[in-house]
C-alpha positions as a Markdown table, in Angstrom:
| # | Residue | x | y | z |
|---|---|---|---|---|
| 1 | Unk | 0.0 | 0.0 | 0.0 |
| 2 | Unk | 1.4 | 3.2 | -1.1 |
| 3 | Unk | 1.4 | 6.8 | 0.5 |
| 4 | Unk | 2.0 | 9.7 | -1.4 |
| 5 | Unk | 3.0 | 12.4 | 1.5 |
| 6 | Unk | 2.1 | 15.8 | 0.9 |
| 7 | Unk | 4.0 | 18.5 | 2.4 |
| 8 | Unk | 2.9 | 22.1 | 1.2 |
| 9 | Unk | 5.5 | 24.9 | 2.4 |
| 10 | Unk | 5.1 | 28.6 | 2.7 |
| 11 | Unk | 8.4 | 30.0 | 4.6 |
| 12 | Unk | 9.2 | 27.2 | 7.2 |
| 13 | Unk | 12.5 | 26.7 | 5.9 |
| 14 | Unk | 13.7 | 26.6 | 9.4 |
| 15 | Unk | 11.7 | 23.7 | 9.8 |
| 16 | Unk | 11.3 | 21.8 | 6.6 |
| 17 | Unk | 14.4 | 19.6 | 7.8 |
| 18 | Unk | 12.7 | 18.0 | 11.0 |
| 19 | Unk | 9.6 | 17.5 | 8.6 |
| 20 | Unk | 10.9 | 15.9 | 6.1 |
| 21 | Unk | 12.9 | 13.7 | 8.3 |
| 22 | Unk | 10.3 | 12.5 | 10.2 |
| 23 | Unk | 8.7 | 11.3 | 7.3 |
| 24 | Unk | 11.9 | 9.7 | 5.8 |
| 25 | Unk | 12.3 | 7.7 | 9.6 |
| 26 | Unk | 8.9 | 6.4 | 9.7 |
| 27 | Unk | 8.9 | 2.6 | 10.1 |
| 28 | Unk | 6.7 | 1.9 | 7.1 |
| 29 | Unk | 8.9 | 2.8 | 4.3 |
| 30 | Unk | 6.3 | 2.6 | 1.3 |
| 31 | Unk | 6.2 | 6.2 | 0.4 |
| 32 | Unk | 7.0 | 9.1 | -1.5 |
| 33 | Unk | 7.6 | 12.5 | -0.8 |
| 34 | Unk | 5.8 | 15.7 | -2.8 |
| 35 | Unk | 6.4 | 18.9 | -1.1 |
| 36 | Unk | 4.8 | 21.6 | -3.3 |
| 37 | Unk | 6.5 | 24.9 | -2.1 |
| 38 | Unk | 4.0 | 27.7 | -2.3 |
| 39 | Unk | 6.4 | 30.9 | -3.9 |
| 40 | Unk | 8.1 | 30.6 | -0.3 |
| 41 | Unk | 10.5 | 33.7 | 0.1 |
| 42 | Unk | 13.0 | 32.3 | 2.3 |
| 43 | Unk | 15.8 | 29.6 | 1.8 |
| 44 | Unk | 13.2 | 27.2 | 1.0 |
| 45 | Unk | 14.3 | 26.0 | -2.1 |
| 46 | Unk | 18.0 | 25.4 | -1.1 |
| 47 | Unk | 16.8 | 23.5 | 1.4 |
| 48 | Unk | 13.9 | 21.1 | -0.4 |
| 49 | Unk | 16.5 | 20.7 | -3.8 |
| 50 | Unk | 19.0 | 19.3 | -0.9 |
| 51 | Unk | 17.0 | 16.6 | 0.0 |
| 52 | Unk | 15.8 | 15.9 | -3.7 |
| 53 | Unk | 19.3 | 15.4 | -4.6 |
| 54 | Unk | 19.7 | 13.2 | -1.7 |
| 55 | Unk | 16.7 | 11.2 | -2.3 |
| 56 | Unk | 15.4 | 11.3 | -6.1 |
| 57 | Unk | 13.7 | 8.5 | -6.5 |
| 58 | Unk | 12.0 | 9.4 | -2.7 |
| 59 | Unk | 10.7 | 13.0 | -3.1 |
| 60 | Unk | 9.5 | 15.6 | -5.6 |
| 61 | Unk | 9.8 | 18.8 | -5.4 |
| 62 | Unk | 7.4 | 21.6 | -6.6 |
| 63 | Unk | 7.7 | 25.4 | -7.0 |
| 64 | Unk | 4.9 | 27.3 | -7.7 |
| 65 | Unk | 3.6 | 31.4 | -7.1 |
| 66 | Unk | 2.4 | 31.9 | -4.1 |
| 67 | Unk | -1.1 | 30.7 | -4.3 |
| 68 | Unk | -1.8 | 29.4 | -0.9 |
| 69 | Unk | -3.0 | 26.2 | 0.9 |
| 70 | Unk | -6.0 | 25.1 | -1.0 |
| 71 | Unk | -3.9 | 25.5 | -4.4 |
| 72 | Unk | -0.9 | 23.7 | -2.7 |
| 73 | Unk | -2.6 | 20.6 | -1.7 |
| 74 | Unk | -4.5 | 20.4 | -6.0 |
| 75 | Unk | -0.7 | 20.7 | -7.0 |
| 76 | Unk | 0.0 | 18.0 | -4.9 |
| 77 | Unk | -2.8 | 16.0 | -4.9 |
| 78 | Unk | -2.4 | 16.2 | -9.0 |
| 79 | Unk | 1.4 | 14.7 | -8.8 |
| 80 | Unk | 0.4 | 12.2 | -6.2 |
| 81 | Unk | 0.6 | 8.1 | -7.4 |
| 82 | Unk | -0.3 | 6.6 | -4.1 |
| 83 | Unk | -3.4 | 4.5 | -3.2 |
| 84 | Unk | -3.4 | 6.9 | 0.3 |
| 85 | Unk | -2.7 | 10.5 | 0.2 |
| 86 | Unk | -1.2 | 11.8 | 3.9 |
| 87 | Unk | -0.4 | 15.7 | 4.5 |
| 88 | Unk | 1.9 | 17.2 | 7.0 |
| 89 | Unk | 2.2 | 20.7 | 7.5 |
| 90 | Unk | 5.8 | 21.9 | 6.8 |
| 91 | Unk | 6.2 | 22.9 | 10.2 |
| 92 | Unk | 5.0 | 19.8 | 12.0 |
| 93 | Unk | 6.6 | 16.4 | 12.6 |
| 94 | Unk | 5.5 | 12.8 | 12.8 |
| 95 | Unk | 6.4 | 9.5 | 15.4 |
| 96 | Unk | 7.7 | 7.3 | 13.5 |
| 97 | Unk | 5.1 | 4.6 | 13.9 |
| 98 | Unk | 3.0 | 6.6 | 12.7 |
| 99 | Unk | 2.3 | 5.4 | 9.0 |
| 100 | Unk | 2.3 | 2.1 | 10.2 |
| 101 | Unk | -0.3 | 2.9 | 12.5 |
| 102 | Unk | -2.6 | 4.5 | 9.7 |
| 103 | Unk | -2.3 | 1.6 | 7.2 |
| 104 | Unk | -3.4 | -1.2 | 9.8 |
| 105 | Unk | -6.5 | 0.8 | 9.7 |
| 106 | Unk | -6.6 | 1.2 | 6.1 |
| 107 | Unk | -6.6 | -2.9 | 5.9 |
| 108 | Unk | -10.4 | -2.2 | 6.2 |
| 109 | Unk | -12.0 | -1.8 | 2.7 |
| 110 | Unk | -15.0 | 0.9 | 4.7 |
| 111 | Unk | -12.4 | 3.0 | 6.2 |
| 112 | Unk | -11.9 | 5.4 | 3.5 |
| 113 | Unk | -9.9 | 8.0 | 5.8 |
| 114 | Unk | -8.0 | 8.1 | 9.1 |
| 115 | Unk | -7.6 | 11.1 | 11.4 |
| 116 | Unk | -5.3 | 11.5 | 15.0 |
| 117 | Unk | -4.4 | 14.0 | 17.7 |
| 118 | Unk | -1.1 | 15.9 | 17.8 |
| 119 | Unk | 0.7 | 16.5 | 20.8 |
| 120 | Unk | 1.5 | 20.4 | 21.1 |
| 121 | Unk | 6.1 | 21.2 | 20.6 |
| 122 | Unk | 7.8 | 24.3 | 21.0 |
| 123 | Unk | 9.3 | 25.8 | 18.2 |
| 124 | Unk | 12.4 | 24.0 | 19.1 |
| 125 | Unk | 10.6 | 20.7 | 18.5 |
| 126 | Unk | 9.8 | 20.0 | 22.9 |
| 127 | Unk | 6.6 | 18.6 | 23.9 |
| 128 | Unk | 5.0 | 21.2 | 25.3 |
| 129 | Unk | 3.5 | 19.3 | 28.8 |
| 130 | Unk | 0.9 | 21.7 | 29.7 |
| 131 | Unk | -0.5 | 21.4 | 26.1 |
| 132 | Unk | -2.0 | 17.5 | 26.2 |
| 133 | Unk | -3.2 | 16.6 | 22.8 |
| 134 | Unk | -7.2 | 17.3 | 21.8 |
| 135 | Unk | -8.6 | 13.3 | 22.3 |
| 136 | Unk | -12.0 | 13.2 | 20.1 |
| 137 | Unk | -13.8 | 10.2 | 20.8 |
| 138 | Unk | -16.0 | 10.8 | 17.1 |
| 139 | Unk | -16.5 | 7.0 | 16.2 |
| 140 | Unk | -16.8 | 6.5 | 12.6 |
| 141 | Unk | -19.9 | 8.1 | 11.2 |
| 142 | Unk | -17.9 | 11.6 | 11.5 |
| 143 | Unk | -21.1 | 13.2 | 9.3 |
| 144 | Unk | -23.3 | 12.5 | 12.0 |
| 145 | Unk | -21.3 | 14.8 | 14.1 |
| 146 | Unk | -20.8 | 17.5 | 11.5 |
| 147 | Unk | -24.7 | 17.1 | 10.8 |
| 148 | Unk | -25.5 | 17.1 | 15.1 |
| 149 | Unk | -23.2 | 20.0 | 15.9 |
| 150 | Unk | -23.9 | 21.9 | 12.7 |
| 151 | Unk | -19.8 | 21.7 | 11.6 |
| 152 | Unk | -18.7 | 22.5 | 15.0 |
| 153 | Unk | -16.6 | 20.4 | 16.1 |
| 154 | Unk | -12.5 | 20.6 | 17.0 |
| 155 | Unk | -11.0 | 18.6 | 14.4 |
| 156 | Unk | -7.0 | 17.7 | 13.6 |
| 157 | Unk | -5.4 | 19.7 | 11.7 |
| 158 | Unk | -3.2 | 19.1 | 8.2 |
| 159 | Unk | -0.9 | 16.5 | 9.9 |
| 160 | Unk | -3.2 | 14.0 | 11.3 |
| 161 | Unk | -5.0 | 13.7 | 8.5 |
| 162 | Unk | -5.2 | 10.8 | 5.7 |
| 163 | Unk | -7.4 | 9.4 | 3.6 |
| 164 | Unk | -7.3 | 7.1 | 0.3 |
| 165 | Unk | -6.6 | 8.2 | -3.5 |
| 166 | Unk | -10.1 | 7.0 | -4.7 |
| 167 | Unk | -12.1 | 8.9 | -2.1 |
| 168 | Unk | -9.7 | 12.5 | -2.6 |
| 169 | Unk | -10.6 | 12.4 | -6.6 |
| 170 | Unk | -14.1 | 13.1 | -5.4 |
| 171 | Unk | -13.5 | 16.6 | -3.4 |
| 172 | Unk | -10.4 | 17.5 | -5.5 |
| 173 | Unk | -9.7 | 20.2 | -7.0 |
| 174 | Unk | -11.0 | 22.1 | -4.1 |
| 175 | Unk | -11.7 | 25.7 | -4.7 |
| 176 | Unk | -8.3 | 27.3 | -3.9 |
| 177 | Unk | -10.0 | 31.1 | -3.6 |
| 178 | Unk | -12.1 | 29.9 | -0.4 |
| 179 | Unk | -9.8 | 27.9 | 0.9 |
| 180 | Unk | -6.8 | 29.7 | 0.4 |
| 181 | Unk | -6.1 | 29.0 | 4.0 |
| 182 | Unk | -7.5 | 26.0 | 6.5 |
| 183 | Unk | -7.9 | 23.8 | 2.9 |
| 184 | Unk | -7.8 | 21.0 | 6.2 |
| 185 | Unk | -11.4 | 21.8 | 7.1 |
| 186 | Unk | -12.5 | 21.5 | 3.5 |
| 187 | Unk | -11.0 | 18.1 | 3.0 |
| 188 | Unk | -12.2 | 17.1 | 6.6 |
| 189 | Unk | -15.8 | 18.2 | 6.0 |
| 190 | Unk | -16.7 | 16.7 | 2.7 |
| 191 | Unk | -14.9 | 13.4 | 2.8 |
| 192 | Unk | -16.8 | 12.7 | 6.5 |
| 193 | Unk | -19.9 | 12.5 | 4.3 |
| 194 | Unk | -18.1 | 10.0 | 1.4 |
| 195 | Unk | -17.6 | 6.9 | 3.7 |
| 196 | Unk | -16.3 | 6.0 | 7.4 |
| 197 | Unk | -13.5 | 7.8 | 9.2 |
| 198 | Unk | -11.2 | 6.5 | 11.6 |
| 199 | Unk | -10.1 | 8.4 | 14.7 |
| 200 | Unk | -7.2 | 7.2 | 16.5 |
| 201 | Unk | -7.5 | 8.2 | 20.0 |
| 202 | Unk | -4.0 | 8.5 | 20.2 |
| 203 | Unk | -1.3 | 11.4 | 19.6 |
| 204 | Unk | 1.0 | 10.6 | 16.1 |
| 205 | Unk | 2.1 | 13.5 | 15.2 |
| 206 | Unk | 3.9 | 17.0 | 16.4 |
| 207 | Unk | 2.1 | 20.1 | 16.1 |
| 208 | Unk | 4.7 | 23.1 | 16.5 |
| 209 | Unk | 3.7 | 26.6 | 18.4 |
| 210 | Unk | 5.9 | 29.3 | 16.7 |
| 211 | Unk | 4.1 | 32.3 | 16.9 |
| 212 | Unk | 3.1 | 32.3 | 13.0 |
| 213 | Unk | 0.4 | 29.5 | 12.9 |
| 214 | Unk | -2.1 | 29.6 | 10.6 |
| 215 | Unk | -4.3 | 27.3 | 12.6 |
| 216 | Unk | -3.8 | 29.2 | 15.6 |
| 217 | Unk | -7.0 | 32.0 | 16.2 |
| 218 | Unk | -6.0 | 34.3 | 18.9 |
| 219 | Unk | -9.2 | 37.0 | 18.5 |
| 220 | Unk | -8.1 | 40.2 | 19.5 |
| 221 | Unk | -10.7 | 42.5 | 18.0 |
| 222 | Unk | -14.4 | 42.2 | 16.6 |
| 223 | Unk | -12.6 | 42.5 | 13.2 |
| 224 | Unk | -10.8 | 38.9 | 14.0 |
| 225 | Unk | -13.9 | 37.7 | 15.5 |
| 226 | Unk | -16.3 | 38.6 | 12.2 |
| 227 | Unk | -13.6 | 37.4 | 10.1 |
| 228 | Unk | -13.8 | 33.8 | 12.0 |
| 229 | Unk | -17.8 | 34.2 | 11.9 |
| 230 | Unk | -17.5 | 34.7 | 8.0 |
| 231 | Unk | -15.3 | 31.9 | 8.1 |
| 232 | Unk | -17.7 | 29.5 | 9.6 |
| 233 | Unk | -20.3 | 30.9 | 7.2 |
| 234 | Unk | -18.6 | 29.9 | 4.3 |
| 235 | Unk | -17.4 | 26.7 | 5.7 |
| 236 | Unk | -21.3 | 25.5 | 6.3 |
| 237 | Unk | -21.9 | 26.7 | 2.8 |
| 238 | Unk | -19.6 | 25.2 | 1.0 |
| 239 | Unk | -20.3 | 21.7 | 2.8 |
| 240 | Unk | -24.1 | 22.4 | 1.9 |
| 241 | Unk | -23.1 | 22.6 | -2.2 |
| 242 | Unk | -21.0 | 19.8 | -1.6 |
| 243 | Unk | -23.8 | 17.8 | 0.0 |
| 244 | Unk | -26.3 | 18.9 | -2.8 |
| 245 | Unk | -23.5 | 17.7 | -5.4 |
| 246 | Unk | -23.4 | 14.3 | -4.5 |
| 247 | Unk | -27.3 | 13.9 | -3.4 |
| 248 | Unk | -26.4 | 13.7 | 0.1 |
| 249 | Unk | -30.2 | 13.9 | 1.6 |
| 250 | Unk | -29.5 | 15.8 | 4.3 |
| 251 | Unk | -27.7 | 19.8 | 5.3 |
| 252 | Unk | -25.9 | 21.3 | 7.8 |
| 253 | Unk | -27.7 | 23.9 | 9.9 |
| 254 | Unk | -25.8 | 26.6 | 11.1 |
| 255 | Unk | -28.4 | 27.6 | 14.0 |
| 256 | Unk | -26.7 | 24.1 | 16.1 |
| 257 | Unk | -23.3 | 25.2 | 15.6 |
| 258 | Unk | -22.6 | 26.4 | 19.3 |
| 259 | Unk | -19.1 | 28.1 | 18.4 |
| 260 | Unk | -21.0 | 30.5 | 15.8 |
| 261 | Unk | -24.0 | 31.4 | 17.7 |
| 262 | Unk | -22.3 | 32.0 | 21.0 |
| 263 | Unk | -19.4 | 33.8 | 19.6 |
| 264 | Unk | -21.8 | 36.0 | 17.4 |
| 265 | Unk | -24.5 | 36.8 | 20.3 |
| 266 | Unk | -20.5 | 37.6 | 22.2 |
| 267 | Unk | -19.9 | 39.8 | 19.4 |
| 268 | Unk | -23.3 | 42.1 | 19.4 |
| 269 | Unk | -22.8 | 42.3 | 23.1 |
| 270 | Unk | -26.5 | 43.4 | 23.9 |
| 271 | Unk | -29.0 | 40.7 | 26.0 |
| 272 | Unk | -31.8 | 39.2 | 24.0 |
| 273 | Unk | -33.8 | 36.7 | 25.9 |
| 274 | Unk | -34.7 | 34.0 | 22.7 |
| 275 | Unk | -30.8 | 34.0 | 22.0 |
| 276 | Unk | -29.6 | 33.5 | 25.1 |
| 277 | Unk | -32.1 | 30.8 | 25.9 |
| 278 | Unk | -31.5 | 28.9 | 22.5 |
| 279 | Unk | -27.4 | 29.5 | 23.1 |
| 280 | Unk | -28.1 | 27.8 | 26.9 |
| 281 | Unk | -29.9 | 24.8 | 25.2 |
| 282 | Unk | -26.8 | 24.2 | 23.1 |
| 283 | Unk | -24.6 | 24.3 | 25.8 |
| 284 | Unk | -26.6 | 22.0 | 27.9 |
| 285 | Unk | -27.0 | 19.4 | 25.7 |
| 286 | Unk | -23.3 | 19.6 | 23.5 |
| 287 | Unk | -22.1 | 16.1 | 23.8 |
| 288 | Unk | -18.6 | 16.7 | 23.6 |
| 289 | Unk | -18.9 | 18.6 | 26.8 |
| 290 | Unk | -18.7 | 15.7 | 30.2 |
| 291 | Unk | -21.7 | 17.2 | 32.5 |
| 292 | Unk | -19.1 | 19.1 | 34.7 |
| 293 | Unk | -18.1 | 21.5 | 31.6 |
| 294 | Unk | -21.4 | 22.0 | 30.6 |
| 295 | Unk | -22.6 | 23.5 | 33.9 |
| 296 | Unk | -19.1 | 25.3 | 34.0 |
| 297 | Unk | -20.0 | 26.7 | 30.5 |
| 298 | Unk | -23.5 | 27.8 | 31.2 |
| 299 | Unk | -22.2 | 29.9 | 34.5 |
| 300 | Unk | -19.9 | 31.3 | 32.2 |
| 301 | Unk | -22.7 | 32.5 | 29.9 |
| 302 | Unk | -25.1 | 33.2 | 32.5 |
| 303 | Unk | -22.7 | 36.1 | 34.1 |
| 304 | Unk | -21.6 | 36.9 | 30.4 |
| 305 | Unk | -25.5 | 37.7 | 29.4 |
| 306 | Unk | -25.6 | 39.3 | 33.4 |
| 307 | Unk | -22.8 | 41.4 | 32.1 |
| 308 | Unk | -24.7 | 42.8 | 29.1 |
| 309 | Unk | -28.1 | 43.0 | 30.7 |
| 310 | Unk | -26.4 | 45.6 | 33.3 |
| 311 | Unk | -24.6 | 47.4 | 30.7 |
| 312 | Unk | -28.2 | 48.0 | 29.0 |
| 313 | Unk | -29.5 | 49.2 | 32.6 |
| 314 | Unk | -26.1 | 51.6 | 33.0 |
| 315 | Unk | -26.5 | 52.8 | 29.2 |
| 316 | Unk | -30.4 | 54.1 | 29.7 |
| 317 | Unk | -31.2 | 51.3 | 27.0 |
| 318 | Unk | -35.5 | 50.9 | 26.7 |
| 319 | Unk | -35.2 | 47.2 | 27.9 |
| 320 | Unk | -38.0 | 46.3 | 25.3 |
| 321 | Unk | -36.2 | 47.0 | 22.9 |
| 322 | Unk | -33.2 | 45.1 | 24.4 |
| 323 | Unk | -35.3 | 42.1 | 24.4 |
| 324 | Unk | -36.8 | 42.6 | 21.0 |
| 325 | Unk | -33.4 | 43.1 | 19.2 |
């Protein structure tokens, strides 16, 4: 069973070498290499047509403009030969068991795609202790989730995912303007609803803090927190097309995603009485929260909604109109 490993790079030369080499030490050896770099402005280059020299018949190397992510993976996708496609993000690593790991569970014909955890590493490649990895528990039938939680749901990123050849010629090419960045979520999304995916509920895989992650969504303004709202929005549409495209019967509905609705009421920032009961349901029943975080949760939005129902009282607000907004 081949794997074609796709590594797409935008200016991680400084960290291309520990990628590429924990690919290149895995313990199953039936691989090749295609690391599309994405117009990278660094030493990049130097560095990838080092190890192509060194291993020809092992790795090829692509340079393209910049593009970004989504573009990235249809380059490599396109150049790929084997029967399973895996990507790693240029800044990430892998344990070394872990292709093995991922092609015991491929030795089931319904298994069309297999997803892990990543422990959290410094920039300096240290597990970072206080940082345990995300353990997600999704079963199989990951497009029940997507349908039950309306798409939200954490999810690995780039290196922890992989899926087979035959099931990846059905989503790509994806569109590279949308997904110019997170193209993870796309492929994530719309294979869930193509067959069975496997979770293993164990950590294969580095994920490296730097300061300069894309996957990392620090919101420091309501212009970072509309941007992530318009994310999600486009994300639920885009899984909706690609639901109507292959007669999927059923749609993802926005209004149970609890990450949107409670980070948009956050946004507004005034008390409404329908929201902030429909938000509570959500968070009382979301079954990735154990009973002891959703109680924790719901205090936490009960003085949040406190918070802005004072605020109205301090600002002179008509409390009618409060309510009916």
């Amino acid at each position: 069973m081949k794997i074609s490993v796709i590594i797409s790079n935008y200016n991680y030369a400084r960290y291309l070498t520990d990628a590429i080499d924990s690919v290149l030490n895995q313990s199953y050896q039936n691989f090749e290499i295609i690391i599309v770099d994405d117009g990278s402005k660094d030493n990049s280059h130097e560095v990838i047509s080092k190890f192509q020299e060194q291993y020809p018949d092992r790795i090829k190397a692509i340079f393209q403009a910049n593009q970004g992510q989504g573009e990235a993976f249809n380059t490599g996708f396109a150049t790929a030969s084997g029967e399973i496609i895996a990507f790693l993000d240029a800044d990430d690593i892998w344990l070394p068991n872990k292709l093995e790991r991922v092609v015991e569970e491929f030795k089931r014909p319904e298994i069309v795609g297999v997803m892990h955890p990543l422990d959290t590493i410094d920039a300096s490649g240290n597990k970072l202790e206080s940082d345990s990895a995300n353990i997600y528990h999704l079963g199989e039938d990951l497009a029940k989730v997507i349908i039950n939680t309306g798409n939200a749901w954490g999810y690995p990123p780039t290196s922890g995912l992989t899926y087979r050849r035959s099931i990846l010629e059905k989503v790509f090419p994806i569109d590279s303007v949308k997904w110019r960045l997170w193209a993870d979520g796309c492929i994530i999304y719309t294979t869930a609803f193509l067959g069975k995916i496997k979770t293993i509920d164990e950590p294969l895989a580095g994920y490296r803090i730097h300061g300069a992650n894309n996957h990392i969504n620090v919101e420091t303004n309501s212009v970072c927190e509309e941007s992530a709202l318009s994310g999600i929005e486009m994300t639920n549409e885009y899984i909706n097309q690609f639901l109507e495209k292959i007669n999927y019967p059923r749609r993802v509905d926005i209004s149970r995603n609890l990450q949107y609705q409670r980070n948009k009421y956050y946004l507004k920032g005034v008390w409404n009485f329908q929201q902030a009961w429909k938000i509570s349901r959500l968070i009382l029943g979301w079954e990735f929260y154990t009973w002891s975080e959703r109680l924790y949760y719901f205090a936490r939005f009960v003085m949040k909604n406190t918070q802005f129902i004072l605020r109205s009282g301090n600002s002179g607000k008509n409390p009618k109109k409060v309510f009916a907004d």
